[in-house]
N, C-alpha and C positions, 0 to 999 in steps of 0.2 A: 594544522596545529599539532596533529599526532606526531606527524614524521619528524616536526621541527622540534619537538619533546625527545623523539629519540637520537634526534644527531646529537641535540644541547648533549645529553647521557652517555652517548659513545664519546663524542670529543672530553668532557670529562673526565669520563674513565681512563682515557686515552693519556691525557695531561696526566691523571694520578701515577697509572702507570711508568712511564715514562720520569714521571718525579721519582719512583722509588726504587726503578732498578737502574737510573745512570749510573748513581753510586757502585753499585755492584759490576757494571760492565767497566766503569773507569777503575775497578779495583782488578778485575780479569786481565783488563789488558796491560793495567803496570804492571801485572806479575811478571808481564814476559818484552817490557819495555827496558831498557835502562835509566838509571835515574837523573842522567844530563837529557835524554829526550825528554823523560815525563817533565822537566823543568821547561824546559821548550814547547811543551802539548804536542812534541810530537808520537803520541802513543802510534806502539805496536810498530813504529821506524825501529828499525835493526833489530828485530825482535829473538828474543836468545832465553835460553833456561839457565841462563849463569845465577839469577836472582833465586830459583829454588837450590839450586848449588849448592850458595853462599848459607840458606839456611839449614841444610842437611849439613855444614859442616860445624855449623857454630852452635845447634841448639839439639839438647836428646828429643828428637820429637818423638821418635818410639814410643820412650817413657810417657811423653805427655797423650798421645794416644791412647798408648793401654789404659792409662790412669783417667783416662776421661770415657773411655769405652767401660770400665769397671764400675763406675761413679753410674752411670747414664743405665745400665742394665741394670745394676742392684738396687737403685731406687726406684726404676719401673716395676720390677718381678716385686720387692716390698710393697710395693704400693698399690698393686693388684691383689696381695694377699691383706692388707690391712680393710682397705679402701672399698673395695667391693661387698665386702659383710656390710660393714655399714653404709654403703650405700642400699644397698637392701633393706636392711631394717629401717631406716628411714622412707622409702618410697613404698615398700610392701606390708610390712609388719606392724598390728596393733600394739600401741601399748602408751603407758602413760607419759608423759613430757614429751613427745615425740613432736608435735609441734615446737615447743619449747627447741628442743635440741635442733628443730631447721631455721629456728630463726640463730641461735646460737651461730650455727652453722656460717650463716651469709655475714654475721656481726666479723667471724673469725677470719672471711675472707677479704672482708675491707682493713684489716690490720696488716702495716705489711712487716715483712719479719724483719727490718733495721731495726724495729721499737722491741725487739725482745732479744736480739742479734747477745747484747754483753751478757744476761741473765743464761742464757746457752750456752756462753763460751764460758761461763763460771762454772756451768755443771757438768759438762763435757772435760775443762781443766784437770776439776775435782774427783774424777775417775779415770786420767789420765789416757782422755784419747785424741790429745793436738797432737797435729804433723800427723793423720793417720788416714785411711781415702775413708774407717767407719764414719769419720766427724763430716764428713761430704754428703754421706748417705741419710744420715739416721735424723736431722732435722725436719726432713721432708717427708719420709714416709708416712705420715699422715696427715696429709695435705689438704684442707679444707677445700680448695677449688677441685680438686680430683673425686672428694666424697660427693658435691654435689652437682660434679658432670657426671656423673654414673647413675647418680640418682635419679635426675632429673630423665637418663637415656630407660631409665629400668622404671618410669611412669610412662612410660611410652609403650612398652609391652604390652601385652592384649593380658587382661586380670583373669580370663580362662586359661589362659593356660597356668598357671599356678594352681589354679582349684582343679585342675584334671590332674598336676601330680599331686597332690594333698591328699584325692582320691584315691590316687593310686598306693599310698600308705609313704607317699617322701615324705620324708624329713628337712628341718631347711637347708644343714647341709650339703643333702641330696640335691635339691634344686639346687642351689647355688653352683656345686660342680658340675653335674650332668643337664642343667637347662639354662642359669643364667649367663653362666662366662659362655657356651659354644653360642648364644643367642646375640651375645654382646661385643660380638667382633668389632662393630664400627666405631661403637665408644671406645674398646679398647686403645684399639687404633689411634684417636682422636686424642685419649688418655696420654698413651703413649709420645706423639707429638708435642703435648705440650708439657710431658716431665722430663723428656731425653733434649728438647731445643734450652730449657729452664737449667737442667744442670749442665750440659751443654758449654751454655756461654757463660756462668756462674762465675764470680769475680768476686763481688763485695763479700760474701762469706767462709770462701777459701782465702781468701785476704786475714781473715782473723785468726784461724786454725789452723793453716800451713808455715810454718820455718825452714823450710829446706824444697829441694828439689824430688825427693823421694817419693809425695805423694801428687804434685803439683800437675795441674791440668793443662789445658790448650790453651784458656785465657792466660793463667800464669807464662806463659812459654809467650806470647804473642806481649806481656806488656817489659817481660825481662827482656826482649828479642828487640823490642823497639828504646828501651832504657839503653841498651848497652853500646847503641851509635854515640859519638862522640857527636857527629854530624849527621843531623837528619838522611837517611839514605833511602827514596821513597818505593825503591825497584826489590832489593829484598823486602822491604817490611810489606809489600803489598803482597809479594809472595808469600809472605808468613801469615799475611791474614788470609790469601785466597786455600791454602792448606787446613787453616783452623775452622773453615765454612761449607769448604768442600764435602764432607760426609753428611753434613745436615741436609745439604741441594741434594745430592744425593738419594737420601731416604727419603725424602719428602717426597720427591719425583715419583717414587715407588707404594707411596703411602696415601697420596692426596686425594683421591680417588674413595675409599675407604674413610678416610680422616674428615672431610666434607657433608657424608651422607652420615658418619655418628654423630656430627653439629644439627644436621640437619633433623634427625630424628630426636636428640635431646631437645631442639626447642620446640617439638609440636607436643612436648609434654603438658598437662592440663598443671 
């Protein structure tokens, strides 16, 4: 019965697998298919890079690069300096409401930001920062889900070591720089994964704030790229999405490792 519990679990995983990356390999190999085979299924028959070609000549992707490499850093490094204090003072520090503000907290996380999306784009209007990459950034930097995966990974530290630097005459600042962030590599990590894939593939709220091409991201560039076929053509646009995905496989590959074990320590928090 055991072994037949773990086949049933392999073959499942198996099946899930399998369900979630065809998408992604039949998206690989139209990059480099042309779009009368992919209509035929015959992927990767005559297989050519004319399809990345076509999108290096029609679309800045530079631009959309940088502008999503800028977006994707500046609300990580914010959000490390917002996010972390108060995750501390929530998982470390006495004081009153403190409960109060972690239930706040999970209330703010179940709200998803379409419900506050126009009241944003009213006050962000009203200081005149549409069309700009800050209107990209500055929504997010303090990010309910981010205060309390950090939290949740900074209950997980041993509470002696805080009272050996307290001892030692730190200050919270003190800790915070010199104990909590070198301690908190894997959350960071983990952190970091899920605000650089978030702004990332970001669509619905650069949709409100951007009018032009100036500050416009990957998403933008991947739904102008596929707008601008007359007729459906499936061999570049696979190309333009396997370009717009490509850096995320990427870091991930090099991150997951790391990204895995700060999940894995945030949840054996008490």
């Amino acid at each position: 019965m055991k072994a037949a519990g773990q086949i049933s679990r392999h073959v499942a995983l198996a099946v899930g697998g399998i369900y979630m990356l065809l998408p992604v390999a039949l998206m690989l190999a139209g990059s480099v298919t042309p779009t009368a085979d992919i209509l035929a299924g015959n992927y990767l028959h005559n297989a050519t890079l004319d399809n990345f070609a076509q999108v290096a000549d029609r679309v800045p992707l530079g631009t959309y690069y940088r502008n999503s490499i800028l977006v994707c850093v500046c609300t990580f490094l914010l959000q490390v300096v917002v996010c972390v204090p108060a995750a501390y003072a929530m998982a470390r520090l006495r004081y009153r409401g403190r409960d109060l503000s972690v239930w706040l907290l999970g209330v703010l996380i179940l709200i998803p930001f379409q419900v506050v999306a126009i009241p944003v784009y009213l006050m962000f209007r009203a200081v005149g920062l549409i069309d700009a990459l800050p209107a990209l950034v500055l929504p997010f930097v303090g990010s309910a889900f981010s205060i309390y995966l950090l939290r949740q990974f900074f209950l997980s530290l041993p509470g002696s070591m805080f009272d050996a630097a307290r001892l030692d005459g730190a200050g919270t600042p003190a800790i915070i720089l010199r104990l909590v962030i070198p301690s908190s590599r894997p959350a960071l990590v983990s952190l970091g994964v899920f605000t650089v894939t978030a702004a990332w593939n970001a669509y619905f709220w650069p949709s409100f704030v951007l009018t032009s091409d100036r500050a416009a991201t990957i998403p933008f560039g991947v739904v102008d790229f596929v707008n601008s076929d007359a007729v459906t053509d499936y061999g570049p646009q696979m190309a333009m999405a396997t370009l717009s995905v490509l850096p995320l496989l990427i870091a991930f590959l090099f991150a997951q490792r790391q990204f895995i074990r700060g999940l894995s320590l945030a949840g054996q928090a008490d």
